[in-house]
N, C-alpha and C positions, 0 to 999 in steps of 0.2 A: 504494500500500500504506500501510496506517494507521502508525504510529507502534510501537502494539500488534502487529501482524503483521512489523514489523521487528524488534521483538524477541523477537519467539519465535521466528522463523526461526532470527534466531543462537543461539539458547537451544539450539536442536535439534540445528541442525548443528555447533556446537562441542563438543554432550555428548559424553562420551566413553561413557554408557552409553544405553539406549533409554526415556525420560523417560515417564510416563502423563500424562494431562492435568491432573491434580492438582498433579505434583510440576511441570511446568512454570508453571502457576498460581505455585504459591511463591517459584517462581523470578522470574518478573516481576515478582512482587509489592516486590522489591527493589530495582527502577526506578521503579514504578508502584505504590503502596502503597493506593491506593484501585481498582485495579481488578478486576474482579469473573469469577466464575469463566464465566459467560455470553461472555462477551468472550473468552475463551481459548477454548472451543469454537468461536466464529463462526469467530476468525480462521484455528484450525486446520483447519477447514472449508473456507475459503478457500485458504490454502497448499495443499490436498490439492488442490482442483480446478485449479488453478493447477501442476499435478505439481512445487513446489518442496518439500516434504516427501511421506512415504508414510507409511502405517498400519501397523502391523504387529498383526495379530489371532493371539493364542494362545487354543485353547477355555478356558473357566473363569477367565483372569487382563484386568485391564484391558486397554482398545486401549493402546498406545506408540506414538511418534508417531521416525519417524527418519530420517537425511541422507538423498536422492537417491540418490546417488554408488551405481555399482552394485556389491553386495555382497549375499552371501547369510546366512541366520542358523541357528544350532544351538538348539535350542529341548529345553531339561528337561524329560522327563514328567513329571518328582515334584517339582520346588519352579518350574517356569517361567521358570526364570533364560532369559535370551536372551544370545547370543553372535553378535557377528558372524564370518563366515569369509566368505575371498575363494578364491570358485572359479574366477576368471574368466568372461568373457562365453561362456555357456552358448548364444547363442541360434543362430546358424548348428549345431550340432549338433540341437539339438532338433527345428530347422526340417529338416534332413535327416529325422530319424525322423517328427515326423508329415507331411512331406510339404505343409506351407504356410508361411506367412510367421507367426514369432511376432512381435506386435507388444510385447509386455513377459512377465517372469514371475516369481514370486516364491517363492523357493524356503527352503524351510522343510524341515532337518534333524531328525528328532526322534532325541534321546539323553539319555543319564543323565549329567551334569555329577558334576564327579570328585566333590563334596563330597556327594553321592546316593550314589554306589558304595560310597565309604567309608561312609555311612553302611551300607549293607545288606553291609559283611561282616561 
């Protein structure tokens, strides 16, 4: 693993929020002040195939990029905010209802984050 790839890794997994590739970019840039935003895509690219980070895709907001570690997220219709929540390992249940073997799954809550609701009373 490059240099570059070892520090976004801990960039990622020490956030304590879900980082886009952007704000990780800046982030490196604070170790690495000449390096380019090319280079944060390949290496995130490589981490993902590598299953040492996941993606995490909401329609309409950048990709995030965040820990392994298994955990599930609450996801804002109306500002995208992401939260994680631990539901526990969901998959022996799953694997009962459809009836095979889940190899992974990524589970994504949608709701309206309290600072939404308040907004719409």
């Amino acid at each position: 693993m490059t240099k570059y790839g070892k520090q976004i890794l801990e960039i990622v997994s020490s956030s304590p929020s879900h980082m886009t590739a952007e704000e990780i970019f800046w982030a490196l840039r604070q170790t690495y002040p000449t390096v380019v935003l090319a280079t944060v895509y390949n290496n995130l690219n490589r981490l993902l195939q590598e299953d040492l980070i996941r993606k995490i895709s909401v329609e309409g907001m950048p990709d995030r990029y965040d820990r392994i570690q298994r955990h599930d997220h609450l996801v804002c219709r109306a500002c995208g905010k992401l939260m994680d929540i631990d539901l526990g390992d969901l998959t022996e249940q799953f694997e009962k209802k459809a009836g095979i073997p889940i190899l992974s799954y990524d589970l994504k809550l949608n709701v309206l984050c309290e600072a939404c609701r308040n907004k719409r009373k």
